[in-house]
N, C-alpha and C positions, 0 to 999 in steps of 0.2 A: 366209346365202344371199340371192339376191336375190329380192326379192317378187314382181315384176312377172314376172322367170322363172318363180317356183314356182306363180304364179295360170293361167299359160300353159301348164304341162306339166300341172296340174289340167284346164284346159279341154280338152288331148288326152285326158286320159285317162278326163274322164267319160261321155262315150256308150255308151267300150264297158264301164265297170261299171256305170252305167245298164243298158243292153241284156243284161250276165250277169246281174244281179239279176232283169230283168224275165223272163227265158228259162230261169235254172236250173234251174227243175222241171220242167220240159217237152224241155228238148235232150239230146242225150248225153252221155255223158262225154267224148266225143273234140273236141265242136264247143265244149262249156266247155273244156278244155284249150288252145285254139286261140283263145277268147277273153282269154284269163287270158296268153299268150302276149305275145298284140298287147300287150297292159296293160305285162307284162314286158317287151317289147320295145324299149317308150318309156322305162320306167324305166333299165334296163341303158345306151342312150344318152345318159340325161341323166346319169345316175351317171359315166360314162366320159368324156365332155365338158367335166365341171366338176369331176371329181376330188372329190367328194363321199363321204361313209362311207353307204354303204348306209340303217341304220337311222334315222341323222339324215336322210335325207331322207325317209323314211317319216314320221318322225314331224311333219315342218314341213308336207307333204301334209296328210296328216291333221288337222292342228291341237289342240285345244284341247280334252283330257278334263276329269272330275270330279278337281279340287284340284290343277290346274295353275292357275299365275298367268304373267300377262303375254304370252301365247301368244293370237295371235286363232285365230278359228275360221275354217282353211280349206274343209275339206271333211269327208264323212261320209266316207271311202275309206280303210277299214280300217289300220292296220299291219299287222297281222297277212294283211290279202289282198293287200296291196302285198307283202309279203315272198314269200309263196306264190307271185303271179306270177313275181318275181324271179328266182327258184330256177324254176321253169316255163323258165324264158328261158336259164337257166344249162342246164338238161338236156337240151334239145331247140336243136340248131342251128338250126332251123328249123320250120314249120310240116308240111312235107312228109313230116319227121321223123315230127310225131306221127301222121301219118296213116297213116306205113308199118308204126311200131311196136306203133299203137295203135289202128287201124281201127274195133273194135267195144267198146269202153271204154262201158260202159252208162252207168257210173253213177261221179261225180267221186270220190266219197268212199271209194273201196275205192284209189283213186291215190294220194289224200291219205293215204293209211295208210301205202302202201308208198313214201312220197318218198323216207324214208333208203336203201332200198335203189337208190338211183338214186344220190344226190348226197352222200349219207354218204361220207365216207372209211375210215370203220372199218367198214363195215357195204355198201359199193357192192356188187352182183352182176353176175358178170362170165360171158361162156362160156354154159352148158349151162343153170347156174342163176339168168341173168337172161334165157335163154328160157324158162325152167318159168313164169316170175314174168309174163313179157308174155303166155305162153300163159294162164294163171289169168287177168289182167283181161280180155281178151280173149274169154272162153270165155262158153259161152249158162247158164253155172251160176247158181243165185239168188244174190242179195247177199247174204245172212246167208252161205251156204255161201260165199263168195267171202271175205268178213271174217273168216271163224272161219279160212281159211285162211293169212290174213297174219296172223294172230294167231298162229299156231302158227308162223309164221318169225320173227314179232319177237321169241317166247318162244325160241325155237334159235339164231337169229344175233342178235340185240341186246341179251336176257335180259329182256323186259319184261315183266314177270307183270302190267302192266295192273291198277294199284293205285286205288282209288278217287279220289286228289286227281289221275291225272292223264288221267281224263276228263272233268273240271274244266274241262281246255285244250281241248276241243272245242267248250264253250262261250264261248268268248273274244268270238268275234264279234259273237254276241246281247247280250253283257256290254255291249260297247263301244256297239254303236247301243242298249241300253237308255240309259245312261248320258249318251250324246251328247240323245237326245231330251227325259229328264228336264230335264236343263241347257237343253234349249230350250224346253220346258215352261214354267220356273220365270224363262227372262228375259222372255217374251213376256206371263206374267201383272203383270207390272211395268209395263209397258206401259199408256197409256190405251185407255178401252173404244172411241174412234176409230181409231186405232194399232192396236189387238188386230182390227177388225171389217177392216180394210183388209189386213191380211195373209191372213187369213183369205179372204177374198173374193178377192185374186188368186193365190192359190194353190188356189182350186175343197175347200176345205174346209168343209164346211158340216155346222151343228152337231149332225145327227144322228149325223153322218161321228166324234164327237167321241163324243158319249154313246156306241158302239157299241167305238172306242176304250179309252173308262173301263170299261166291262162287262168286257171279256175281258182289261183290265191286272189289274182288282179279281180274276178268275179264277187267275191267277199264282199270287195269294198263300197260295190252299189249292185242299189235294185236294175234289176233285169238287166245286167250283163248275160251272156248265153257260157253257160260251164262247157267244156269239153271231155269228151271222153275217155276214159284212163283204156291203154293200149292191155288186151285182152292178157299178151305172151309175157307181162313185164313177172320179171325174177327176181324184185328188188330184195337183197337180204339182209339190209340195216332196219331194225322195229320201228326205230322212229320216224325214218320216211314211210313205211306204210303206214304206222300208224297217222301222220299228219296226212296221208292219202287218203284214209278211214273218214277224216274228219272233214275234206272236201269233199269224200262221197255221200257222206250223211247231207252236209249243205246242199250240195246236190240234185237231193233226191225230194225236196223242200218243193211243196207245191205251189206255197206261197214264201214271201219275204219275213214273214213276223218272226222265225228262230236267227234270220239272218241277220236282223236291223237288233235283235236282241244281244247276238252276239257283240256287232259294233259297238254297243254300249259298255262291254268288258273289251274290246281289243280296238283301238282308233283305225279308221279306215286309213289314214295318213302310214299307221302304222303297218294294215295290212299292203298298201299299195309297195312299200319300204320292203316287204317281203318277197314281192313278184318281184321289183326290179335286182333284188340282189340272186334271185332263180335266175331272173334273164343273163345277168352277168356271170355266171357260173356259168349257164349253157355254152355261152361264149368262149369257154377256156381252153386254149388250145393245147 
């Protein structure tokens, strides 16, 4: 593919996953859909333009994981939410679409549950019973009760009794931007302590921003460590540090350990502790 194209369809496309990361907990599920759209929207035409296979170009977007070789690093912009958009763009002719179908969508992740029933082939609802399904998202009911009920259609029409390794896949996300940040953790300690102070500096990270970082990475690694607080004024303007900020805040915010101990099981505690001490040692850089 061509570079100079794929660094250009990146630059469309990062404002608006910039602007969904910065807004996901705060907006609805109707005006994420409609963000995640736009995303799709641009993918879907450049896919159709240049006759491209979908995943290959997710993954040349994205660039450059843990024990790839030879791949630079383009962007932090998921496969996995590139693809989601894609299918977003595939379901909805349009924006107008989701507004009509889906007015009052609180919340993204009861959508994400139900995508097969949308674009599934074996599994699409059609008629009476994919009004029942837009009536449920729709509806002023809590989320738990909204979940527990697609739950009981993926168990009736899909057959998925919802087995432990594949709540695993919910975790993908946080996998990949843990992953991506470690990797950029470990080339910028490489770096001279002029070069490390110079990055640092014009990306508004500064080194308390770092210590507070390593506290709540070192947290990860076991039940009931106590997270710290991300400093209110921080201006960090690299995506990938906020984004792996996003994803200590979600841990966080975990009333219990069961997403945490889950995670463990995709990223080794050995591994996450590897993380903290290489944040402490950066802090350190004079």
């Amino acid at each position: 593919m061509n570079k100079k194209n794929i660094n250009l369809l990146i630059e469309a496309i990062s404002p608006l996953y910039n602007q969904y990361k910065q807004q996901s907990r705060t907006i609805s599920g109707t005006d994420a859909l409609i963000i995640m759209w736009d995303i799709g929207d641009i993918l879907k035409t450049y896919i159709e333009e240049n006759n491209v296979a979908p995943h290959s170009l997710f993954w040349e977007v994205y660039g450059k994981s843990e024990g790839t070789k030879n791949i630079a690093q383009k962007s932090y912009i998921t496969r996995e939410f590139q693809n989601r958009c894609h299918r977003i763009r595939n379901i909805f002719l349009s924006k107008e679409q989701i507004r009509k179908e889906l007015p009052n969508l609180n919340n993204f992740t009861s959508f994400r549950e139900a995508m097969p029933f949308f674009d599934n082939k074996k599994y699409k609802l059609l008629g009476e019973k994919k009004e029942y399904l837009l009536k449920l998202l729709n509806s002023d009911n809590s989320h738990k009760d909204i979940m527990k009920e697609i739950g009981r259609l993926q168990k009736d029409i899909i057959g998925i009794k919802n087995p432990r390794t594949q709540r695993l896949k919910d975790l993908e996300e946080e996998k990949e931007v843990f992953i991506n940040f470690y990797n950029e953790v470990y080339r910028l300690l490489k770096e001279s302590p002029t070069q490390i102070s110079f990055k640092l500096k014009k990306d508004q990270i500064d080194k308390g921003y770092i210590v507070v970082l390593a506290n709540n990475t070192n947290a990860l690694a076991e039940d009931g460590l106590k997270f710290t607080k991300f400093p209110e004024a921080s201006n960090v303007q690299d995506s990938l540090w906020k984004s792996y900020e996003d994803v200590l805040k979600k841990f966080s915010s975990q009333r219990n350990a069961v997403l945490l101990r889950r995670f463990r099981r995709i990223i080794s505690a050995e591994r996450i502790v590897n993380l903290a001490d290489m944040l402490h040692s950066l802090s350190s850089v004079k």
